[in-house]
Structures are given as structure tokens and as C-alpha cells.
C-alpha positions as CSV (number, residue, x, y, z in Angstrom):
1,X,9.2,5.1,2.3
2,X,9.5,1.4,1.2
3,X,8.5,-0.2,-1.9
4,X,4.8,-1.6,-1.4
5,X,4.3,-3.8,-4.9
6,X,3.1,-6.3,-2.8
7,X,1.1,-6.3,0.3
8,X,0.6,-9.5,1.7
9,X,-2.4,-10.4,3.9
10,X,-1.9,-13.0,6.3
11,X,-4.8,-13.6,8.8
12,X,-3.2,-13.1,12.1
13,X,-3.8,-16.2,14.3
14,X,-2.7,-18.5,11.7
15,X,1.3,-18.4,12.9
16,X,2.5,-21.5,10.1
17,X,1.0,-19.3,7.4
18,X,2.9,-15.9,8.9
19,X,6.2,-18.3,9.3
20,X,5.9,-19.5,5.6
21,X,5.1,-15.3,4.3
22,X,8.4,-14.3,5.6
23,X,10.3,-17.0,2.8
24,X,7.8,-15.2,-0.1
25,X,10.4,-12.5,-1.0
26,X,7.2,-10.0,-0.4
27,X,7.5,-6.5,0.1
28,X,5.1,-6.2,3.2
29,X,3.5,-8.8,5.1
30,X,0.2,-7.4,6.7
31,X,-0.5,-9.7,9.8
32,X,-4.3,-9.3,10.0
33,X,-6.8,-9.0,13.0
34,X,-10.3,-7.7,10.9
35,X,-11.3,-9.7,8.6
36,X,-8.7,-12.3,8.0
37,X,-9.5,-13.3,11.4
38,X,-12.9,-14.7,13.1
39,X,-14.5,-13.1,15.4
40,X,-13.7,-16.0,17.7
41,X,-10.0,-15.8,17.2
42,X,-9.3,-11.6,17.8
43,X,-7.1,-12.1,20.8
44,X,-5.6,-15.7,19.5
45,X,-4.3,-13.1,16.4
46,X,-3.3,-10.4,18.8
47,X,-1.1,-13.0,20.6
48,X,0.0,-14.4,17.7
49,X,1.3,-11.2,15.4
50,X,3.0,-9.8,19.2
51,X,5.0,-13.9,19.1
52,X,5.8,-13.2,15.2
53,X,7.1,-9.6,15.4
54,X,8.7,-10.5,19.1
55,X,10.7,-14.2,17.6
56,X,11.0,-13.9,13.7
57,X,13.0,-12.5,11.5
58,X,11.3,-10.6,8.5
59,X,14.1,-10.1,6.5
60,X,13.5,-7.5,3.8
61,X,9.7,-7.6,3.9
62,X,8.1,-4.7,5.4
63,X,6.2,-5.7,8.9
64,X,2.6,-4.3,9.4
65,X,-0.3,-5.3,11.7
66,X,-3.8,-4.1,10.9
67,X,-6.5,-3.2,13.3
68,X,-9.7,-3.7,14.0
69,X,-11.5,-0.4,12.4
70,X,-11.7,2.2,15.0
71,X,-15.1,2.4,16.3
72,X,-15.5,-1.6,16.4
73,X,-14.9,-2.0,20.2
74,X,-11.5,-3.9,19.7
75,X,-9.2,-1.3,18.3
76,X,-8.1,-0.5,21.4
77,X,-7.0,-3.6,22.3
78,X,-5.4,-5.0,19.2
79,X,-3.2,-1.7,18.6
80,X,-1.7,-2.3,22.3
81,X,-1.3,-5.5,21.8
82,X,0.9,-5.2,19.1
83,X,2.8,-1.6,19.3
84,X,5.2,-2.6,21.9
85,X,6.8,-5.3,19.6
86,X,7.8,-2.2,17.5
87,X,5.8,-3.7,13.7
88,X,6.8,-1.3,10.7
89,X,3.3,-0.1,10.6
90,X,-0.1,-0.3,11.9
91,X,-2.9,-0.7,9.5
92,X,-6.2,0.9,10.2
93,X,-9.0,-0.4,8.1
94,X,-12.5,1.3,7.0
95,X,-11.4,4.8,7.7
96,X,-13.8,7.4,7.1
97,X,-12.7,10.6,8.7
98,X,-8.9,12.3,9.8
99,X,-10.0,11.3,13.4
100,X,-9.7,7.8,13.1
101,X,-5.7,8.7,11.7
102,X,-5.4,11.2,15.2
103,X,-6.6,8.4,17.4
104,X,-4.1,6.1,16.2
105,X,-1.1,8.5,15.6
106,X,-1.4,9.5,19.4
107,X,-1.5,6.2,20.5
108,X,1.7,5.7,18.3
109,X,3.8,9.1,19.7
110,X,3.4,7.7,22.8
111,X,4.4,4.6,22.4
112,X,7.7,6.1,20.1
113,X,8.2,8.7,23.4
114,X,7.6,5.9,25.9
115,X,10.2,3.5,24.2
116,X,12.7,5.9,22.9
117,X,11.8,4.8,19.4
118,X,12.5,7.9,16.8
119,X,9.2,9.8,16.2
120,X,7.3,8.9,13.1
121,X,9.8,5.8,12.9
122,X,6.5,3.8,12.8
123,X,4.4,4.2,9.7
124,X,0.8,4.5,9.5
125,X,-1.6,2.9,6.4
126,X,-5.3,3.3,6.2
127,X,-7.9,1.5,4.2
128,X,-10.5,3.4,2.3
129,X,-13.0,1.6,1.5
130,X,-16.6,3.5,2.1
131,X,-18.2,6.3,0.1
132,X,-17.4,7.9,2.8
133,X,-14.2,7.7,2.7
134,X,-13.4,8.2,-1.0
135,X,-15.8,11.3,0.1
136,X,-13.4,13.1,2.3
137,X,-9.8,11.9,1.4
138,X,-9.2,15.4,0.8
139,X,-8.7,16.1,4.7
140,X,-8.1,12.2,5.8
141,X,-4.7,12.4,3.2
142,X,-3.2,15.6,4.4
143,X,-2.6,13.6,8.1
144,X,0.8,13.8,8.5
145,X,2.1,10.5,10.0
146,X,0.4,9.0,6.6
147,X,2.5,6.8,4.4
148,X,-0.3,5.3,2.0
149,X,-3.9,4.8,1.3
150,X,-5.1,1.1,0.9
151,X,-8.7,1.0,-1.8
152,X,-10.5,-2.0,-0.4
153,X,-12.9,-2.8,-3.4
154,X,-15.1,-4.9,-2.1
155,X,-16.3,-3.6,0.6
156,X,-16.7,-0.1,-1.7
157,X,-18.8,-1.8,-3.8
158,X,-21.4,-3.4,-1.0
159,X,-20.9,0.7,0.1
160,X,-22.6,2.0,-2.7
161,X,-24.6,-0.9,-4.0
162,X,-23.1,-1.7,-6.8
163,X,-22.5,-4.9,-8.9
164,X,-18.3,-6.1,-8.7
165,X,-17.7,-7.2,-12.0
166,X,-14.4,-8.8,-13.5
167,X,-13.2,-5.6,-15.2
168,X,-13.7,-3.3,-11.9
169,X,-15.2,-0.5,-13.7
170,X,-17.9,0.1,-11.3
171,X,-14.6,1.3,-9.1
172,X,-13.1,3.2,-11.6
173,X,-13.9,6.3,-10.0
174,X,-12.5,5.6,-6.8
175,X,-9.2,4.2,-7.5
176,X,-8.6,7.0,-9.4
177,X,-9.4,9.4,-6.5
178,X,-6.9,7.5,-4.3
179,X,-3.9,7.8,-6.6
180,X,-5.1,11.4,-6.8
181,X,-5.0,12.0,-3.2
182,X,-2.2,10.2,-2.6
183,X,-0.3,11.8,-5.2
184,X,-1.2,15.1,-4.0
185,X,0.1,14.6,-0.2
186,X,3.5,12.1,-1.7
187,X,1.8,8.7,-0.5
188,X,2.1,5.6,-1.8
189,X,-1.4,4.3,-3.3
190,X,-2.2,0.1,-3.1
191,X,-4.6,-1.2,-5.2
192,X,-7.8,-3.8,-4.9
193,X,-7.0,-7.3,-4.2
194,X,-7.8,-9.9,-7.0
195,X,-10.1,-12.1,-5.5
196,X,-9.8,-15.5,-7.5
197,X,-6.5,-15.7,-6.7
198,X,-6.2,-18.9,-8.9
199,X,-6.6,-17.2,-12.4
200,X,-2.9,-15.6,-12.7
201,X,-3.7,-13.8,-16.4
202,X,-6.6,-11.6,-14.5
203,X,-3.9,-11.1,-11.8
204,X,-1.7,-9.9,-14.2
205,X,-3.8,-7.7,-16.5
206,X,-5.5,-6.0,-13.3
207,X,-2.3,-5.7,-12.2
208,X,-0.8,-4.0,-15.4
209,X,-3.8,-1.4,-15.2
210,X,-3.7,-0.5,-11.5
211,X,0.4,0.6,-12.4
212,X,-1.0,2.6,-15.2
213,X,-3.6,3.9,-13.0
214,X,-0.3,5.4,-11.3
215,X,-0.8,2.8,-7.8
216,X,2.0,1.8,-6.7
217,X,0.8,-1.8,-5.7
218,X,-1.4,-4.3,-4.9
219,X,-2.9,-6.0,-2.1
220,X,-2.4,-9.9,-2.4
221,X,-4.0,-13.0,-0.2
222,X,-2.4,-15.8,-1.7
223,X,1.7,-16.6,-2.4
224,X,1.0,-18.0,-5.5
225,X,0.2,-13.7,-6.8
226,X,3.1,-12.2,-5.6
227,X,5.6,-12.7,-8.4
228,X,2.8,-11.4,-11.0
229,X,2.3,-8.3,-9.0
230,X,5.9,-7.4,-8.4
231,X,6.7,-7.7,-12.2
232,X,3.6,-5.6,-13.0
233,X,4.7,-2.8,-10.8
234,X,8.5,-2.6,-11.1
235,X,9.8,-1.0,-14.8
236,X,11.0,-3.6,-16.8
237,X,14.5,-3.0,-18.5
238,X,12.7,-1.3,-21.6
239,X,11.2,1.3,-19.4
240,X,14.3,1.9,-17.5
241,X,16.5,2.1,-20.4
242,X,13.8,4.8,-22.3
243,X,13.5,6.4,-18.4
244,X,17.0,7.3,-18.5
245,X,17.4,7.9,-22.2
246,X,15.2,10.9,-21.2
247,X,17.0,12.9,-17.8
248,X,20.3,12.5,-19.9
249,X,19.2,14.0,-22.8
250,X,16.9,16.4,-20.9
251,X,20.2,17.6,-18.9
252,X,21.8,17.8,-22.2
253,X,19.0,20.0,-24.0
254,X,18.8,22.2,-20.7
255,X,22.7,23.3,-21.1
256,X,22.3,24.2,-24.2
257,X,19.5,26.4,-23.2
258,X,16.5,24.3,-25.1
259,X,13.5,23.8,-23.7
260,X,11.0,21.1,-24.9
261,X,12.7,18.8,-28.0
262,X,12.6,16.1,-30.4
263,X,13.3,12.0,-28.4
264,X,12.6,9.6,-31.3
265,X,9.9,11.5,-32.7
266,X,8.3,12.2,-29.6
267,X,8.4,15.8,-28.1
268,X,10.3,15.7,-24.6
269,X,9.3,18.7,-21.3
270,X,9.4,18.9,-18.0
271,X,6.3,16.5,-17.5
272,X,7.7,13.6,-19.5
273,X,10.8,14.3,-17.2
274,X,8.8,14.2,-14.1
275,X,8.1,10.6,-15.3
276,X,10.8,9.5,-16.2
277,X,12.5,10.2,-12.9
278,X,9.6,8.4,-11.2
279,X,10.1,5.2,-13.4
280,X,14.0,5.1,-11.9
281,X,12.8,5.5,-8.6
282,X,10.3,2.9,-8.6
283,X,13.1,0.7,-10.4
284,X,15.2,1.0,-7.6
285,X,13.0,-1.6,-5.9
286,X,14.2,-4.4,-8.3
């Protein structure tokens, strides 16, 4: 599973914007074809992701294409027009039920069986973002060609008619039911997209909760937030060097036969371990 801190939205007939995402340093570039493109413009973006995954080179960033929402009348077309140009995943937004994940993953088998592609070599990521949705993510997580659940925030809140307000709290509730479900089934969880993309210190305090939340990253729409979000979810060196302060001395204490103790005043088990080991893992990405 690659390291999400970053998802970057580019609309998807807009090919000088995808050409400049790919010199960003993000850790996924999502070439869009809902709502980053026009209605006008839907096979312009299909034509134009199928050039950019068929010409450039992406580097380390993570390629993904999202979909029209299944039931929209141009799913169909946007997922064929892109699948044979092999992107690292196909985004499908709105979802509301584990069907909309079948219809997609059987499109994908056969295009992985058709092509000789590995099965499951191409990743699928969903948006949740209806009542709905947060409603049944029970069954819709479980899917197993799943790599990670998107929380679109906006479109929650016009869901259940609520007021969006700077500090989110009105979504509180949700977010924390994605990082629960995702947790539960070993998916990645990316959080809301800051919307004024122009006031950084929001970015970055959003940013700070959503990793505390237990996300592990955020959707972006402008180049200007990726450095802010990629320092908010990857451990700085403090963490890292506490992180592994902890297995070694956890090893230690387990060989001679201890089982919870004493780390600078703070008592040390298995679920501070469990934590520690994920803050090392998510360092990795650095």
C-alpha cells in the first residue's frame, strides 16, 4: 500500500495543470473527471487523463483517476476510458453501498485478466461522503480489492444539512467512523480537503488533527498545501526517536520476562507498542 499524505486533485481536462502536478513531489495525483471537471468537458478529461497516463512519467507519485459516481450515466464511460492505460487506481466517488465497489472491481479483473496485468495490481479508493455512506461503511469497507476510504466533507455536510464551519466539528462524527472502519479492514483513511487553500496555518492545524484523528492523509487542490500536509502526517524525528526508544526497550523488558513497565515515567504495554510500530512505519515514507 503506498503512502497517501497527500492526495492531489487535478481536474482532468486541464493537461498543463496535470504536467506541472507530476514536478510537486506529491504522493498521489488524482486526475479528476466529477467535479473538477464541467459537465461540458467529461470526455475532453477522459481523453486527457488516457494522453497523461499513456505519455508522462509520474515518477514516485501514485497515479489515480476518479470516476464519475456510479449511477451518474458516465461511469461507464470514464472507467473504460482510462483502465487500459493501466492508472495505479481508480477513484470512485459518492459511494453509498458495497455494489458500487463490485461494479467497479469486475470491470477492473477483467481488464487485469484481459491485459495480463497481476490481479488486484490496480488499487481501488472510494469517496464517502453521504449519510448514507458513513451509514453502511460497515459492509462497503470489508470489499476486498479496497485500499482506502476518501471523507468528502462538503458534500456530507449539504447530506445532512448542516452548517460547515472552520473548526469541522459538525463532521466530527464521521471522520471518526472512517478511520474506524478503515482501521478495522487495514485501509488507509484520507481526510477533508481544506477549502481556502490560501490560509496555510488552518491547513496546518486541520492537518495536525486529522493525523491525530489516526487519518493517514489529506486531500489537497492546490500545490501551494502539499508541503504542510506531508509534514503534518509523517513523524517528525522526535516521534521517531521516542517510537523506537519503545520496541527496543519493549524487546528488552519481554526477555526478561516483564510485562508492562516504567519509559520515562510513563507506563509502557502492548498498546503503546502497537503505536509505536505504526509511527516507524508511517516514517518510512519520509
Amino acid at each position: 500500500m503506498p503512502s497517501r499524505r497527500a492526495l492531489l486533485y487535478m481536474p482532468g481536462d486541464k493537461w498543463k495543470m496535470i504536467t506541472k502536478s507530476i514536478s510537486l513531489g506529491v504522493d498521489s495525483i488524482c486526475m479528476d473527471m466529477e467535479d473538477g471537471t464541467a459537465v461540458n468537458k467529461k470526455a475532453e478529461a477522459r481523453a486527457t487523463i488516457a494522453k497523461a497516463l499513456k505519455e508522462l512519467d509520474f515518477g514516485k507519485s501514485e497515479k489515480l483517476a476518479r470516476i464519475n459516481a456510479v449511477g451518474s450515466g458516465w461511469e461507464k464511460d470514464d472507467i473504460d476510458a482510462v483502465l487500459p492505460f493501466r492508472p495505479d487506481g481508480i477513484v470512485i466517488p459518492k459511494v453509498e453501498s458495497l455494489e458500487h465497489v463490485d461494479w467497479a472491481a469486475e470491470i477492473i479483473e477483467t481488464a487485469e485478466l484481459k491485459y495480463g496485468w497481476r490481479i488486484n495490481s490496480i488499487r481501488i479508493l472510494i469517496g464517502v461522503e453521504t449519510a448514507k455512506g458513513i451509514l453502511n461503511l460497515k459492509e462497503i469497507a470489508s470489499h476486498p480489492r479496497l485500499d482506502a476510504i476518501i471523507f468528502g466533507g462538503e458534500d456530507f455536510t449539504t447530506s445532512i444539512g448542516a452548517t460547515r464551519t472552520k473548526d469541522a466539528v459538525e463532521l466530527l462524527y464521521a471522520r471518526q467512523a472512517v478511520v474506524v472502519a478503515c482501521a478495522a479492514n487495514d485501509l488507509q483513511a484520507i481526510d477533508i480537503v481544506t477549502i481556502d487553500y490560501r490560509d496555510i496555518e488552518a491547513l496546518r492545524i486541520e492537518s495536525e488533527f486529522g493525523a491525530r484523528l489516526g487519518f493517514s492523509g489529506k486531500q489537497i487542490i492546490h500545490p501551494a498545501q502539499v508541503e504542510p500536509v506531508q509534514t503534518a502526517f509523517t513523524p517528525n524525528d522526535e516521534a521517531i526517536a521516542h517510537a523506537k526508544r519503545i520496541v527496543e526497550t519493549f524487546e528488552a523488558s519481554q526477555k526478561e520476562g516483564k510485562g508492562a513497565y516504567s519509559l520515562d515515567g510513563k507506563m509502557i504495554d502492548m498498546p503503546l507498542l502497537k503505536n509505536a510500530q505504526k509511527v516507524l512505519e508511517r516514517a518510512k515514507a519520509k
